[in-house]
C-alpha positions as CSV (number, residue, x, y, z in Angstrom):
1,X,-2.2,-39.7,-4.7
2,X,0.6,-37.2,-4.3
3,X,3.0,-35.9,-6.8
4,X,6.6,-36.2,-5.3
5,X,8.8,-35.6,-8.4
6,X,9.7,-34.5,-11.9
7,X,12.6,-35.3,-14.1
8,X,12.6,-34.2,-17.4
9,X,15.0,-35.9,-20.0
10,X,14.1,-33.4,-22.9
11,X,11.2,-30.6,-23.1
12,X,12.0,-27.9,-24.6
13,X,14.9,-25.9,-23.1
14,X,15.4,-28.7,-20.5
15,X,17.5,-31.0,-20.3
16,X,18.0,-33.9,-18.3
17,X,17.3,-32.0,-15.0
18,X,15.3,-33.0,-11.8
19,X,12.6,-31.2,-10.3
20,X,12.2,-32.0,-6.8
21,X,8.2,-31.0,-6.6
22,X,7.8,-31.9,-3.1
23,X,10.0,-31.7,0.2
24,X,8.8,-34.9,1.9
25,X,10.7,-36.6,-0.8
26,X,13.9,-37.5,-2.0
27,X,13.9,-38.6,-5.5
28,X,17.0,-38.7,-8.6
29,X,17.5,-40.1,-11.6
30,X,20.8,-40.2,-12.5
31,X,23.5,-42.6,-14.4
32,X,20.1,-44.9,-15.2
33,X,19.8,-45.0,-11.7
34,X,16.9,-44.0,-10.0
35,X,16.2,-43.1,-6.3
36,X,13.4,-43.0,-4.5
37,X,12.5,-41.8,-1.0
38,X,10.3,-40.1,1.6
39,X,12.6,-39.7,4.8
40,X,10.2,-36.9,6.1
41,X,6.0,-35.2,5.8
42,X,6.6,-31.6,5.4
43,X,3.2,-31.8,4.7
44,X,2.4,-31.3,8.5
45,X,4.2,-27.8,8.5
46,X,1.1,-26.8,6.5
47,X,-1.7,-28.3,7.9
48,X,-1.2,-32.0,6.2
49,X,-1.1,-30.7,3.2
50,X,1.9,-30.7,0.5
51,X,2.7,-27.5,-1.1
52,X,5.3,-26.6,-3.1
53,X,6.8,-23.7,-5.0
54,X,8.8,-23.3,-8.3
55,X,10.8,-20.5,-8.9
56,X,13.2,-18.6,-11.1
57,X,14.3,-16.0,-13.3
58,X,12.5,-15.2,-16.4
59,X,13.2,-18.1,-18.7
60,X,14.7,-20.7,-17.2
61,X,11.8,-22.8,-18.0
62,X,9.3,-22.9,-14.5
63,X,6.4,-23.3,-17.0
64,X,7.9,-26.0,-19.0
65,X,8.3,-28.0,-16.0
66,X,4.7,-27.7,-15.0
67,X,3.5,-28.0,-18.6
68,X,5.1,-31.4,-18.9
69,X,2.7,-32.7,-16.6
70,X,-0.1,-32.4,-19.6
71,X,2.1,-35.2,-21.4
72,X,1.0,-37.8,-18.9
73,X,-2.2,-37.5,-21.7
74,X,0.4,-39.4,-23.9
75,X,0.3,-36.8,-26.9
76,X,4.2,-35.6,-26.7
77,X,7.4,-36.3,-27.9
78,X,9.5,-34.6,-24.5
79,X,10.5,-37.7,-22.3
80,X,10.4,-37.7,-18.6
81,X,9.6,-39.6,-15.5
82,X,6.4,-38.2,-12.9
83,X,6.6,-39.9,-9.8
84,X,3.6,-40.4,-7.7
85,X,2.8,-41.3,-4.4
86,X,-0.3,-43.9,-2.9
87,X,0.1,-43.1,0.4
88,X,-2.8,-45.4,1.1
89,X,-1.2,-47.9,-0.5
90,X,2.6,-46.5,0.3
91,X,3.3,-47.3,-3.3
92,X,5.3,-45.2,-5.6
93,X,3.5,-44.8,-9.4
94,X,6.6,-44.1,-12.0
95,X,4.9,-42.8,-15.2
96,X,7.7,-42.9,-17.9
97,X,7.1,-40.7,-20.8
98,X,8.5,-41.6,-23.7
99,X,11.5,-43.4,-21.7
100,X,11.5,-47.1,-21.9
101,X,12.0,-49.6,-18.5
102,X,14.6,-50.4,-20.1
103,X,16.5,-46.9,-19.6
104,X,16.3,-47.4,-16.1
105,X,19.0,-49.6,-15.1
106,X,18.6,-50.1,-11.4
107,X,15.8,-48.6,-8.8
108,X,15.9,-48.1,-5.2
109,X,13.2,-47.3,-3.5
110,X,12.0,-47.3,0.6
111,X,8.7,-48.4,-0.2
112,X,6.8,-51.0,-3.4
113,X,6.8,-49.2,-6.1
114,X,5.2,-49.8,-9.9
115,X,6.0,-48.6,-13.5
116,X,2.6,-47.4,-14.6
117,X,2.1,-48.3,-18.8
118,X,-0.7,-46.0,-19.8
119,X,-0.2,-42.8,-17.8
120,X,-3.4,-41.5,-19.4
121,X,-5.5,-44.4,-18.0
122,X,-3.3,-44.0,-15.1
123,X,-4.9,-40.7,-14.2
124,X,-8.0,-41.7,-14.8
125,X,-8.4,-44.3,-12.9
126,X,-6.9,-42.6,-9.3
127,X,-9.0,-39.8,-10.5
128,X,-6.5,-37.8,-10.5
129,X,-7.0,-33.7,-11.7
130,X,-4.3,-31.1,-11.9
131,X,-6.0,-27.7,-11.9
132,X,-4.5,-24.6,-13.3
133,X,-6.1,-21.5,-11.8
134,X,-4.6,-17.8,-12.4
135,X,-4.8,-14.7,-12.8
136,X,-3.5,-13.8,-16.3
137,X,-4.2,-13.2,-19.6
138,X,-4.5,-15.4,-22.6
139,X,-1.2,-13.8,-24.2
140,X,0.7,-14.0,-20.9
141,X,-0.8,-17.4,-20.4
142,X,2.7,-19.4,-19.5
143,X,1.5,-22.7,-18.8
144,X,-0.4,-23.4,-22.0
145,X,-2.5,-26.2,-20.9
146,X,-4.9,-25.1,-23.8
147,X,-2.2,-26.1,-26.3
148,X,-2.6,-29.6,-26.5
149,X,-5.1,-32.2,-26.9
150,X,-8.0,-31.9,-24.0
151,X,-7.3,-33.9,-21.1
152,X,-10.3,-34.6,-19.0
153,X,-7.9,-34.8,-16.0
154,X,-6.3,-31.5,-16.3
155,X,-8.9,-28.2,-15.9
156,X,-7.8,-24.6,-17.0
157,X,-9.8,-22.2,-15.0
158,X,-7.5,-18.9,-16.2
159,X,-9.7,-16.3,-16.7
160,X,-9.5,-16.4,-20.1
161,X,-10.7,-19.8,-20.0
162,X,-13.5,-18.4,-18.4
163,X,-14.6,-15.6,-20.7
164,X,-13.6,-17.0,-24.3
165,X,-17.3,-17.4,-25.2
166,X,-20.4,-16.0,-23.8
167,X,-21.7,-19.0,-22.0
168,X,-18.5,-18.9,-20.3
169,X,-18.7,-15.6,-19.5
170,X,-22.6,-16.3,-17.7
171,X,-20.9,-19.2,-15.8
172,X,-18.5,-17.2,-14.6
173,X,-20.1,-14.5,-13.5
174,X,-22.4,-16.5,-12.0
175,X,-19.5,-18.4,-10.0
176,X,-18.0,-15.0,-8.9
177,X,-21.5,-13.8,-7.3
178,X,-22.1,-17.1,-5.3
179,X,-18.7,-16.8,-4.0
180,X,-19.1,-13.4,-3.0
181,X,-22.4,-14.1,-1.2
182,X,-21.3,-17.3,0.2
183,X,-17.5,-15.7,1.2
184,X,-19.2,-12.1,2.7
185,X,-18.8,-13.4,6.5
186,X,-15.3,-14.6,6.1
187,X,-13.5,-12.0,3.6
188,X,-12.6,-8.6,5.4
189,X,-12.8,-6.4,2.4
190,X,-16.1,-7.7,0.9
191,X,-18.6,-5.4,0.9
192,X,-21.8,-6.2,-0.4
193,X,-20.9,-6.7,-3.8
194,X,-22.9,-6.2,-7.3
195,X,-22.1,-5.0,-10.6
196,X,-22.7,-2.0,-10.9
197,X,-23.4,0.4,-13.9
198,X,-22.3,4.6,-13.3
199,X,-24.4,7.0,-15.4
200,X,-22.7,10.2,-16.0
201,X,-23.4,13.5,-17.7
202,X,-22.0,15.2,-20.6
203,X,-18.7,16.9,-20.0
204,X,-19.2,20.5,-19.8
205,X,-16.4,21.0,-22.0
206,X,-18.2,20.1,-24.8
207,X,-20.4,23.7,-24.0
208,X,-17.2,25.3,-23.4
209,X,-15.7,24.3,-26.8
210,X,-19.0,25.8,-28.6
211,X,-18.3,29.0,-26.9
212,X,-14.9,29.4,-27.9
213,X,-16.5,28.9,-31.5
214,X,-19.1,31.9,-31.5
215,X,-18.5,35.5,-31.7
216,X,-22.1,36.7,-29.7
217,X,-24.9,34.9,-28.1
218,X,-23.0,33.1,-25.5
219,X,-25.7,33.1,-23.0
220,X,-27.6,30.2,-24.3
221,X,-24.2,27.5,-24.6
222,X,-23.2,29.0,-21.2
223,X,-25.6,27.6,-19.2
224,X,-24.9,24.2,-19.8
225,X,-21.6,24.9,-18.1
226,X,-23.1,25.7,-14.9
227,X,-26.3,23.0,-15.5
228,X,-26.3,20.7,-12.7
229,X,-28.2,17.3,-14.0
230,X,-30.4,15.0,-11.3
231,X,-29.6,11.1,-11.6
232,X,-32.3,9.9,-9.5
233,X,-35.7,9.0,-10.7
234,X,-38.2,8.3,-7.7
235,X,-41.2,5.6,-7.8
236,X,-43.9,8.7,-8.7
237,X,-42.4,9.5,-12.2
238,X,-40.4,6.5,-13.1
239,X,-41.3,4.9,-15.8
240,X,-39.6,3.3,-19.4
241,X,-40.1,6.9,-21.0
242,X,-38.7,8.5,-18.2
243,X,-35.7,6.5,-17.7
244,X,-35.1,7.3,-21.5
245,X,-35.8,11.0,-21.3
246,X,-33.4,10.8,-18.3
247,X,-30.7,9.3,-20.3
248,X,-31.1,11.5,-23.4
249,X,-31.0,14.5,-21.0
250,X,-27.9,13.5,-19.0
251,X,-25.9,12.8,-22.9
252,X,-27.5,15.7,-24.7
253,X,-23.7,17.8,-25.3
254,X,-22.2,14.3,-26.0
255,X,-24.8,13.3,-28.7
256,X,-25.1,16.9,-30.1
257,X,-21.1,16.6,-30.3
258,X,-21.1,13.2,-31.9
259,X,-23.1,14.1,-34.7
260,X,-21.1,17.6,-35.5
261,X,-18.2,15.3,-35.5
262,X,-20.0,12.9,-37.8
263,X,-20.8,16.3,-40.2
264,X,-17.3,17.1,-40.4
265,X,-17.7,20.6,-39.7
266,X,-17.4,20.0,-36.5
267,X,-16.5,23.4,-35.2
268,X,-19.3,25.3,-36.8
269,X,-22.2,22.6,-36.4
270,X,-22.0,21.8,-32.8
271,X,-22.8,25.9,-31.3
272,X,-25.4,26.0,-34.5
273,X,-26.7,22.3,-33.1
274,X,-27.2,23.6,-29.6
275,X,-28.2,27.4,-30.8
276,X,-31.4,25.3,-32.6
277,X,-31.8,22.8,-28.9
278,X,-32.3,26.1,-27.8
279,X,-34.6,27.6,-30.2
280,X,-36.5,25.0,-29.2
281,X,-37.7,26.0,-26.0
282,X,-39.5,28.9,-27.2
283,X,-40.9,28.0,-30.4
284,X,-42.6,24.3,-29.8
285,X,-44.9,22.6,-27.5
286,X,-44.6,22.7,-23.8
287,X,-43.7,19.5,-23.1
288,X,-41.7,18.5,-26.0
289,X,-39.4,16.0,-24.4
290,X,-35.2,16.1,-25.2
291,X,-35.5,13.7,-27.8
292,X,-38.0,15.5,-29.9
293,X,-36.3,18.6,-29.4
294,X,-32.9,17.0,-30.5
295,X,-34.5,15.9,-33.3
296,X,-36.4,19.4,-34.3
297,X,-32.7,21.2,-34.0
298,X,-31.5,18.5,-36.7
299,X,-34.5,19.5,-38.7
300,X,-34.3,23.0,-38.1
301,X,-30.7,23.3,-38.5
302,X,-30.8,22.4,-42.3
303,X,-33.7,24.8,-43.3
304,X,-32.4,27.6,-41.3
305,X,-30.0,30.2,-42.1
306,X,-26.4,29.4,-40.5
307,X,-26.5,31.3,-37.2
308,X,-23.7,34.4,-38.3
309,X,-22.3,34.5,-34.8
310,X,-20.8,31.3,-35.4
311,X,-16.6,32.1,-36.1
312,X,-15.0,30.3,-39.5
313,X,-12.5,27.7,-37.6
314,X,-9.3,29.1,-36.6
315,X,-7.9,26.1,-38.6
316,X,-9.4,27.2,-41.6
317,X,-6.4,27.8,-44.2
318,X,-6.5,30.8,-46.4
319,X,-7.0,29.2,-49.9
320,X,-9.8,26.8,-48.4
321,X,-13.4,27.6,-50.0
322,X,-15.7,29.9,-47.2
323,X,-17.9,27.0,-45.5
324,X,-21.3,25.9,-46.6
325,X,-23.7,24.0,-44.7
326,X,-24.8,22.3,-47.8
327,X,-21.4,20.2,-47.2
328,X,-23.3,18.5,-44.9
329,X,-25.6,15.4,-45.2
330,X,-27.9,16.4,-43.0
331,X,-29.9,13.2,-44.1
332,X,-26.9,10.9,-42.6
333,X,-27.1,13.2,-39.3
334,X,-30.9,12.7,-38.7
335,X,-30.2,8.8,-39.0
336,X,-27.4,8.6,-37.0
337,X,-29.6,10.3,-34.6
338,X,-32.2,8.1,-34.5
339,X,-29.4,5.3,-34.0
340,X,-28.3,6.4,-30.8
341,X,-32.5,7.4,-30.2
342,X,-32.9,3.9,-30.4
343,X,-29.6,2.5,-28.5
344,X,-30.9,4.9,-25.4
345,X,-34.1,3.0,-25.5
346,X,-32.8,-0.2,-25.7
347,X,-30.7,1.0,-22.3
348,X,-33.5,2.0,-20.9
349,X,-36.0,-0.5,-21.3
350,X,-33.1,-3.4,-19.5
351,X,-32.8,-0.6,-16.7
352,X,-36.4,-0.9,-16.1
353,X,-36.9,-4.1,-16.4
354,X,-34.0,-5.3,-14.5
355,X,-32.8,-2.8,-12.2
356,X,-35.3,-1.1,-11.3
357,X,-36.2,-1.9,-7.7
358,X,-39.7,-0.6,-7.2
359,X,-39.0,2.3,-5.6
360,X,-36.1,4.4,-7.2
361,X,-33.9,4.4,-9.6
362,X,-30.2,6.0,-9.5
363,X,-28.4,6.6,-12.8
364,X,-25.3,7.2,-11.0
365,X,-25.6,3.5,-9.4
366,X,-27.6,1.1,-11.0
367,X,-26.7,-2.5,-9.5
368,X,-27.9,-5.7,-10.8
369,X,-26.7,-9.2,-10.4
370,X,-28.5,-10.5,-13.7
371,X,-26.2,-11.7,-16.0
372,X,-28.5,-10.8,-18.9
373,X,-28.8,-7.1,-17.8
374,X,-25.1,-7.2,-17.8
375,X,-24.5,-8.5,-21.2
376,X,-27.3,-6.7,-22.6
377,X,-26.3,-3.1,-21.4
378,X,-22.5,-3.3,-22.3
379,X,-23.4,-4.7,-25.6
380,X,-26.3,-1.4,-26.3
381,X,-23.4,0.6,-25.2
382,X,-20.6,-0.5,-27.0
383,X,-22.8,0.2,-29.8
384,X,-22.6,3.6,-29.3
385,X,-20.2,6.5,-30.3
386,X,-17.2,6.3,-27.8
387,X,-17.4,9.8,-26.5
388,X,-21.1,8.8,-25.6
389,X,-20.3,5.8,-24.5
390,X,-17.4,7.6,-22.4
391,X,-20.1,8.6,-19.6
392,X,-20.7,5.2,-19.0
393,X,-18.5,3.1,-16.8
394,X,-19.6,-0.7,-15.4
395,X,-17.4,-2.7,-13.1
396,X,-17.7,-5.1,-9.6
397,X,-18.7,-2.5,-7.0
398,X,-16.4,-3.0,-3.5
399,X,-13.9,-5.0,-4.9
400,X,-10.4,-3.4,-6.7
401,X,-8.9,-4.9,-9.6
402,X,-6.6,-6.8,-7.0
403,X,-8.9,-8.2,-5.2
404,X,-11.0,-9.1,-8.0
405,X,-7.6,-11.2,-8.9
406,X,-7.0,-12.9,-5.9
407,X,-10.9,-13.6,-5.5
408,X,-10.6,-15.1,-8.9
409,X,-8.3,-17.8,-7.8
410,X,-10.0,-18.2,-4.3
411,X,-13.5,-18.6,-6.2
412,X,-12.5,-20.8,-9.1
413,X,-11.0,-23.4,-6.4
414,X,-13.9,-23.1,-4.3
415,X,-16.3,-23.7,-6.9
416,X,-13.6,-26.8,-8.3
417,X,-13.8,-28.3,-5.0
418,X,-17.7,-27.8,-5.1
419,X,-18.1,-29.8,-7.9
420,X,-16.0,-32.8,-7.2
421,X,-16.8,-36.3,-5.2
422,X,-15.0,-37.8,-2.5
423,X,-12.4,-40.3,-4.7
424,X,-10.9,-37.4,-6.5
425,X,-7.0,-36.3,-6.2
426,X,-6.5,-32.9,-6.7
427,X,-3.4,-31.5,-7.4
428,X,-3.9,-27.4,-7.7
429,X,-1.6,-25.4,-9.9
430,X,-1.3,-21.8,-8.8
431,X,0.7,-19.7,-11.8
432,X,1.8,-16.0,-11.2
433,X,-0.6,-16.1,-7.6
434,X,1.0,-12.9,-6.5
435,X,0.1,-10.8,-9.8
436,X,-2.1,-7.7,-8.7
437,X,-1.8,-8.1,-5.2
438,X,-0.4,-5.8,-2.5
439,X,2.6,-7.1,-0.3
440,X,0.3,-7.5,2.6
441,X,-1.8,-9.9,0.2
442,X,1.1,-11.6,-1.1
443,X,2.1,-12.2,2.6
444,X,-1.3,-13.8,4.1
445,X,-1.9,-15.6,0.5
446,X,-0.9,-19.0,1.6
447,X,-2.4,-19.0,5.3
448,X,-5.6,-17.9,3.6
449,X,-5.1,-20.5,1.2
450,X,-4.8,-23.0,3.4
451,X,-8.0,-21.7,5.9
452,X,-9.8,-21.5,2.5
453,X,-8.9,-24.9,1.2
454,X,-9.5,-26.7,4.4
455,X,-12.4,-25.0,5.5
456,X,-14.4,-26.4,2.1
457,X,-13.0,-29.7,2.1
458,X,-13.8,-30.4,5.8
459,X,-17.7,-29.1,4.6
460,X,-17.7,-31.8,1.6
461,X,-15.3,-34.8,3.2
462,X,-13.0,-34.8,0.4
463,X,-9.4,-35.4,0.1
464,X,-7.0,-32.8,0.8
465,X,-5.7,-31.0,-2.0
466,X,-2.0,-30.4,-3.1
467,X,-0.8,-27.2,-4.4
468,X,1.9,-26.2,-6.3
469,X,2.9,-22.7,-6.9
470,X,4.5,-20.5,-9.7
471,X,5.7,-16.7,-8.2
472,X,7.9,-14.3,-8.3
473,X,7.3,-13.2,-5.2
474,X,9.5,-13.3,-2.2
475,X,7.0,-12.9,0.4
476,X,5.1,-15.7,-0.8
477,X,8.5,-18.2,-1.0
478,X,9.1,-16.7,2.6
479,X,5.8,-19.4,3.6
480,X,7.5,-22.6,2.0
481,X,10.0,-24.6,3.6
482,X,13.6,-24.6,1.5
483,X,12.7,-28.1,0.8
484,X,9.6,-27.8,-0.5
485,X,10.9,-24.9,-3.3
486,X,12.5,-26.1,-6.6
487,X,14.8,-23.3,-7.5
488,X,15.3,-22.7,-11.4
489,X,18.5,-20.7,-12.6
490,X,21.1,-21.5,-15.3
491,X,24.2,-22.2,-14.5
492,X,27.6,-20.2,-16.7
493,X,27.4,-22.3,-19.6
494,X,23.8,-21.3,-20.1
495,X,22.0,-24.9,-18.6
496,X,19.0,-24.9,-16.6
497,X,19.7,-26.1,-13.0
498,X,18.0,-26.5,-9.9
499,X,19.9,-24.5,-6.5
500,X,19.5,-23.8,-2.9
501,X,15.9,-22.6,-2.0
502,X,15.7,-20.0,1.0
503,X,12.0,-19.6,2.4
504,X,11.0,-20.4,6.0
505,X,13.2,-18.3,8.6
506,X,15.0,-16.5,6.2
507,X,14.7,-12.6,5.8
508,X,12.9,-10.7,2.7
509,X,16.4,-9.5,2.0
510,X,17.9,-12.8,2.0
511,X,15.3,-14.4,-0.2
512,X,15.7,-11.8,-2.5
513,X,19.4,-12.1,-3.0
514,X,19.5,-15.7,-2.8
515,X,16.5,-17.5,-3.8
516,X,15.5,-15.3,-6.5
517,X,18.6,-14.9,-8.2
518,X,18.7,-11.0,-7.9
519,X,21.4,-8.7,-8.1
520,X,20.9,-6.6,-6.2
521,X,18.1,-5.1,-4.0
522,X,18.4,-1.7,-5.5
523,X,16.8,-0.5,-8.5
524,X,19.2,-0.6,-11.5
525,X,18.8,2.9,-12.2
526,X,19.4,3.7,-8.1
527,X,22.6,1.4,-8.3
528,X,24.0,3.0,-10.9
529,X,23.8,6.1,-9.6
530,X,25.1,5.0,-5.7
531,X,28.0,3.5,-7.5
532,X,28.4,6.9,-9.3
533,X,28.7,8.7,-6.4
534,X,30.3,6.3,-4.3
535,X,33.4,6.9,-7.1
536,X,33.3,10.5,-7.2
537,X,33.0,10.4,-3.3
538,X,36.4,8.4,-3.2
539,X,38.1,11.2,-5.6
540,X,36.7,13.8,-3.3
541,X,35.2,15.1,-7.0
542,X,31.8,15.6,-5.4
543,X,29.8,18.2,-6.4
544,X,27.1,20.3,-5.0
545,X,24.8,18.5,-7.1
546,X,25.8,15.1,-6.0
547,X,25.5,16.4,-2.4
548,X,21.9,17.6,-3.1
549,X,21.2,13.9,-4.6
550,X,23.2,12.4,-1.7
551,X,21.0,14.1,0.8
552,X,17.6,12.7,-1.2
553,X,18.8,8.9,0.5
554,X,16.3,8.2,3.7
555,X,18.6,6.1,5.0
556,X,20.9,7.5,7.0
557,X,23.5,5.0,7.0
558,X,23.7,5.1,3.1
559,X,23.5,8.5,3.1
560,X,26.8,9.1,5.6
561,X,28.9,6.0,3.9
562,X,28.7,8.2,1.0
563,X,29.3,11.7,2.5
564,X,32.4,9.7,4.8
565,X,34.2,8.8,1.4
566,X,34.5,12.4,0.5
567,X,38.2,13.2,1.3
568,X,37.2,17.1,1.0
569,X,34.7,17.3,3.9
């Protein structure tokens, strides 16, 4: 079942207009009249498949023509006619919305054709399922599927869809790792891919800051400006202490500097916090691990005198009181120590349970595909301060943010077509496909498309898919034929029309001018300033300034039209 065309009497800011969805058809209605066709296949230009692209200018309504396709669920008040195609049957399917038979007048039609009563049932018995796959977030969400009543024949598979609660969020990471395994032989930039959790160290400024802060004694801040920490743990001492001690050593400056922050003094009680860590190695145990000696400094810090090399802040005004260390709650600081303690632990004890590999363990690259270690970690360290929490980063390793959004499309239709059986129509919905993506991306996205679509539906022996497309992008349109792109613009009195579509053999340039509805090709800011020039050029007003901008242009053709129209040279 193939969807040939749209006309929309009313929904929202249209008006009366119609779409034509699909190249291999010819389809009006106008007058009460309506037309119907299908003088050609375009579909063999790609592969017997029909695709088709919808474009246009910022509001001129490209989502409201693909969001009227949710009506056919029977829950709104916009009228229009969906056309559909059997071509088992060479029937056409006309599902009025909200438009009685009686509007249309006359039809005329190559082929049988049928007015469908229940477009609702109508889907459900062709098993017919538009899918909406892209790339964007809930806010920028333009087709808004998710606003109406749920349609068991219409799937959202945006990525907020996929994250909006955490059993989403397992499925979905779960989806993303079998397509990456399953994908590795045929995708060029996959590496092997993970997600992967980066332990840093402290920032040394931290231990620069406390020395700006004391008058003497620098020796024991400044070497933790030249202290070079070890991330790697190997099979001979690894162990859930260790990993801990390991973490509490790499964030020592950060924790030390959260809690001066916390004591708001923070200038005098981080040097005095790291003067007692020091202390510490002289006076207690051998042994005594990082966290005991943190928590000794706390301790010691409130029964000892105030170091007197520590400065009074440079911020300190005049008529403030002279600091006291009985400001601070020093009860609140030893809790808020133990907190983060107990966070590290937590960390710890999922990075030796679940990424720990039995042989080492690297804090600068600990990669797990367990969904629970995932959750678990980025929960423990959201939990913590956010300049601890800072040395922590987490992310898909071997994979860029653009390629994580074009391998969200290609996986959520791979797993879609996964899932489906043999009798079902699918009808794909590609919004904003070219977001993220390099040029060179934008211009292989539809071969790949294609290889990618046919290569799983040959696997399962399924019906071919359709596809329609939203984009902005020029390189992509470039792929469709001119009759297979419905081109949105309004017209001078402010009405939504449908124009001339350039795609297949026409240039980059062309498409851009003419199929996009641009301007121009320059930059506004550029134009402006050509046009600038080109005026003062032509009353030989240039001056050497404007010849220094002038000879900024590449291109030399641009650049000698300009320099040409100056009568003084």
């Amino acid at each position: 079942m193939i969807l040939a065309h749209i006309f929309i009497a009313e929904h929202k800011a249209l008006r009366r207009i119609n779409v034509p969805l699909n190249g291999s058809f010819r389809c009006t209605f106008h007058n009460s009249i309506l037309h119907l066709s299908k003088p050609k296949n375009t579909a063999e230009y790609y592969h017997d498949r029909y695709c088709s692209a919808l474009i246009g200018p910022n509001g001129v309504g490209k989502s409201s023509v693909l969001d009227i396709l949710e009506t056919l669920n029977g829950t709104s008040d916009s009228s229009a006619l969906i056309i559909f195609f059997d071509e088992t049957e060479e029937k056409y399917h006309i599902c009025p919305i909200n438009i009685s038979p009686k509007e249309i007048k006359e039809t005329t039609c190559d082929k049988e054709f049928v007015f469908v009563t229940n477009s609702a049932q109508f889907l459900s018995d062709h098993n017919i399922n538009f899918v909406k796959i892209n790339s964007i977030s809930s806010s920028e969400d333009t087709l808004n599927f998710k606003k109406t009543k749920h349609s068991p024949n219409i799937h959202n598979l945006t990525i907020y869809e996929n994250v909006k609660n955490n059993a989403r969020q397992r499925k979905y990471f779960e989806k993303l790792l079998a397509y990456f395994r399953d994908s590795f032989n045929r995708e060029e930039f996959m590496e092997e891919i993970v997600f992967e959790f980066v332990f840093s160290s402290s920032p040394i400024t931290i231990a620069k800051r406390s020395i700006e802060a004391i008058a003497s004694e620098k020796e024991f801040i400044e070497k933790w400006i030249t202290y070079e920490p070890q991330f790697e743990l190997s099979d001979s001492e690894i162990s859930h202490g260790a990993v801990f001690q390991k973490l509490i050593e790499l964030n020592f400056l950060s924790i030390s500097s959260a809690l001066a922050k916390a004591s708001n003094a923070e200038e005098k009680t981080l040097p005095s916090i790291l003067f007692q860590f020091d202390k510490t190695y002289h006076v207690s145990a051998i042994g005594m691990s990082t966290a005991n000696r943190l928590r000794k400094a706390i301790k010691d810090l409130e029964i000892a005198d105030w170091p007197d090399f520590v400065q009074n802040p440079i911020n300190q005004g005049e008529s403030e009181e002279p600091f006291s260390k009985d400001q601070i709650n020093f009860g609140n600081l030893q809790a808020l120590l133990e907190n983060y303690l107990e966070i590290f632990e937590e960390i710890a004890t999922i990075l030796f349970d679940y990424c720990y590999d039995g042989e080492k363990l690297n804090l600068k690259s600990v990669k797990t595909d367990y969904y629970d270690a995932v959750q678990d970690l980025t929960g423990a360290i959201n939990r913590l301060p956010s300049n601890i929490a800072n040395n922590i980063s987490w992310g898909w390793r071997g994979i860029s943010s653009g390629e994580l959004a074009r391998t969200h499309i290609f996986s959520e239709s791979y797993h879609y077509l996964k899932s489906i059986d043999s009798k079902s129509n699918t009808i794909f919905v590609f919004d904003e496909a070219d977001l993220y993506l390099h040029p060179e991306w934008q211009r292989t996205f539809i071969q790949e498309m294609l290889d990618h679509l046919r290569l799983i539906e040959a696997s399962r022996d399924i019906k071919t898919s359709q596809i329609v497309i939203c984009t902005h992008s020029p390189i992509i349109i470039s792929d469709f034929l001119p009759d297979d792109i419905a081109s949105l613009t309004k017209n001078e009195d402010g009405d939504i029309v449908v124009t001339n579509s350039y795609g297949f053999g026409n240039s980059i340039v062309d498409i851009y001018i003419k199929g996009m509805h641009l301007t121009s090709t320059f930059g506004e800011h550029a134009r402006r300033k050509i046009e600038y020039l080109l005026r003062k050029a032509e009353q030989s007003a240039l001056t050497s300034a404007d010849r220094e901008l002038i000879s900024n242009i590449p291109n030399p053709n641009t650049r000698n039209f300009l320099l040409n129209h100056d009568k003084d040279q």
